[in-house]
One Martini backbone bead per residue (centre of mass of N, CA, C, O) as a GRO file, in nm:
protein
  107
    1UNK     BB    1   2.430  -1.109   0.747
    2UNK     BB    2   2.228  -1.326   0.726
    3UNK     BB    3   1.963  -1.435   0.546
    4UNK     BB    4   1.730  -1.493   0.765
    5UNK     BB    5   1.767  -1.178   0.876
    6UNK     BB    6   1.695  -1.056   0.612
    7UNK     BB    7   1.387  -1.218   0.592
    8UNK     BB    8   1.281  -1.074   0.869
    9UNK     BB    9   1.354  -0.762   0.805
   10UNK     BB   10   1.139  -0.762   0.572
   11UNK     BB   11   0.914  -0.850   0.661
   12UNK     BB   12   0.862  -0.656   0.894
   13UNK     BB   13   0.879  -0.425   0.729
   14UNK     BB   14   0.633  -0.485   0.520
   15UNK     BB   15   0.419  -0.467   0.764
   16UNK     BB   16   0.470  -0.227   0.835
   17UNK     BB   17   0.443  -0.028   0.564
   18UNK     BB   18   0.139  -0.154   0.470
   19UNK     BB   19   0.017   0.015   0.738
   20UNK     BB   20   0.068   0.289   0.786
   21UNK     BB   21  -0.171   0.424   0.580
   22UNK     BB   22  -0.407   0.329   0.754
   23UNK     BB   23  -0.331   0.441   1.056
   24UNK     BB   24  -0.200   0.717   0.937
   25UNK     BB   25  -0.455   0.948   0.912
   26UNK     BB   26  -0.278   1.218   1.005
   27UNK     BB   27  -0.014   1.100   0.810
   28UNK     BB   28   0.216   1.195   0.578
   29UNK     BB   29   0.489   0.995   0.545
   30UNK     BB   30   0.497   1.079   0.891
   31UNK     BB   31   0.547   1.425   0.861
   32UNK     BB   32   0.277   1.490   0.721
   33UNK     BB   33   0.009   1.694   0.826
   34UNK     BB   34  -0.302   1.602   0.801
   35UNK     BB   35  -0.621   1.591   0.829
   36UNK     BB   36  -0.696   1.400   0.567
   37UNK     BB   37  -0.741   1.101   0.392
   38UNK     BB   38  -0.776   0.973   0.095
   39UNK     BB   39  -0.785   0.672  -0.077
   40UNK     BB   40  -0.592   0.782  -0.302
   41UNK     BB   41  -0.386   0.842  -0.129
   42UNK     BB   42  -0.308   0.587   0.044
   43UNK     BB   43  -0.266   0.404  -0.216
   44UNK     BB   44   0.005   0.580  -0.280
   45UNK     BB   45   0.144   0.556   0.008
   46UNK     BB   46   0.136   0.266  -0.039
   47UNK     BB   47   0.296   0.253  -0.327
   48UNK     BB   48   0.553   0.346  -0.194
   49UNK     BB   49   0.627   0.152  -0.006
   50UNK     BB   50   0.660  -0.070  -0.202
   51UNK     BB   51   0.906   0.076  -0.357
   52UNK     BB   52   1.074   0.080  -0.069
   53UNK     BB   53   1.062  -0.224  -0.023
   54UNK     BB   54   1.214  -0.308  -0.316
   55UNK     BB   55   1.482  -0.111  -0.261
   56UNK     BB   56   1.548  -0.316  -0.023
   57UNK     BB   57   1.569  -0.587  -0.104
   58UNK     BB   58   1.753  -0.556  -0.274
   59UNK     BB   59   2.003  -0.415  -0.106
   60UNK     BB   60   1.999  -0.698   0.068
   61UNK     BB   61   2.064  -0.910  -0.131
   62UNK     BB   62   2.318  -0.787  -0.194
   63UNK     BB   63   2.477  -0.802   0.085
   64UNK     BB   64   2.384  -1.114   0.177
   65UNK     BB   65   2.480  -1.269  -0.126
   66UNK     BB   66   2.627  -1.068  -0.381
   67UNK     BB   67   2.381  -1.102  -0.558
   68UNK     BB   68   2.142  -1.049  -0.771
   69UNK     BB   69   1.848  -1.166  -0.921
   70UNK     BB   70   1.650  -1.197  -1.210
   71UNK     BB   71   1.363  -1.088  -1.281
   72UNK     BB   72   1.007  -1.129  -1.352
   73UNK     BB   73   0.655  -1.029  -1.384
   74UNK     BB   74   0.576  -1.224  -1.144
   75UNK     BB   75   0.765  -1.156  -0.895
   76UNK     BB   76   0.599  -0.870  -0.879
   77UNK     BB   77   0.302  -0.989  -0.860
   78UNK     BB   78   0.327  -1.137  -0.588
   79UNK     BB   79   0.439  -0.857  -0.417
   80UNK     BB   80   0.209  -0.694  -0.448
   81UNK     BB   81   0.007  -0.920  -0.312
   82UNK     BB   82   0.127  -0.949  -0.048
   83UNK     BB   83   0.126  -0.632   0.005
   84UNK     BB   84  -0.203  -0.640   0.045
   85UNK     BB   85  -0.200  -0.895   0.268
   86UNK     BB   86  -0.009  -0.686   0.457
   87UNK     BB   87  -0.227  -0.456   0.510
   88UNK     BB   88  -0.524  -0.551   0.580
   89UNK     BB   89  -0.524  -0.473   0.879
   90UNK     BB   90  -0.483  -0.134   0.808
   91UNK     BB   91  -0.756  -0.146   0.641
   92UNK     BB   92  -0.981  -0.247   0.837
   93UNK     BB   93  -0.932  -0.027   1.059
   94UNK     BB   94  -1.005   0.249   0.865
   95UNK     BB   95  -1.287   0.107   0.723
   96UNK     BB   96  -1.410  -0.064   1.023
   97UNK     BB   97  -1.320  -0.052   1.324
   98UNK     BB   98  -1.316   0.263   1.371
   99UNK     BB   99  -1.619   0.278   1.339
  100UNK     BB  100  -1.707   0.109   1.522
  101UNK     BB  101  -1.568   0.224   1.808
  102UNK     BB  102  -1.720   0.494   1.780
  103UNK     BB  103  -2.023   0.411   1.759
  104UNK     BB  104  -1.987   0.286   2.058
  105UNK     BB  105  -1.890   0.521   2.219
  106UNK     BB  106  -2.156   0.692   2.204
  107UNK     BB  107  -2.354   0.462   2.321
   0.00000   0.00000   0.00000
């Protein structure tokens, strides 16, 4: 696998993995099934995704390059920070827009 799509397999695992927690609100880790699940909730399963796709970037770029690179702590706060920009849409949608089309639904 070149590097190109290794880039690119990360970047989309990283905006799906980000989303997933916000728009599936009645599925605790895709597997197990809750009536709902609470802010508290979401935001914990919300960060457990962010370390399973930062120990996939790890172990592709040990595949894709040959060796991993060490990094210092400003590099994980810079990734933490875009893995909350790619949740954005799946947060918008979980606390501003279902409740806005339910509402419309209604009327």
């Amino acid at each position: 696998m070149s590097i190109d799509q290794s880039v690119w397999l990360l970047l989309v695992t990283a905006v799906i993995l980000a989303n997933i927690p916000w728009v599936l609100s009645t599925r605790l880790f895709l597997f197990i099934k809750v009536p709902s699940k609470s802010f508290v909730i979401n935001s914990l399963e919300w960060f457990m995704y962010f370390i399973l796709t930062g120990v996939f970037a790890y172990l592709l770029e040990g595949k894709s390059m040959g060796h991993v690179q060490p990094q210092e702590w400003e590099f994980y706060a810079v990734t933490l920070f875009m893995f909350m920009i790619f949740a954005f849409p799946g947060f918008i949608y979980r606390y501003n827009l279902r409740m806005y089309l339910q509402k419309k639904a209604r009327q």
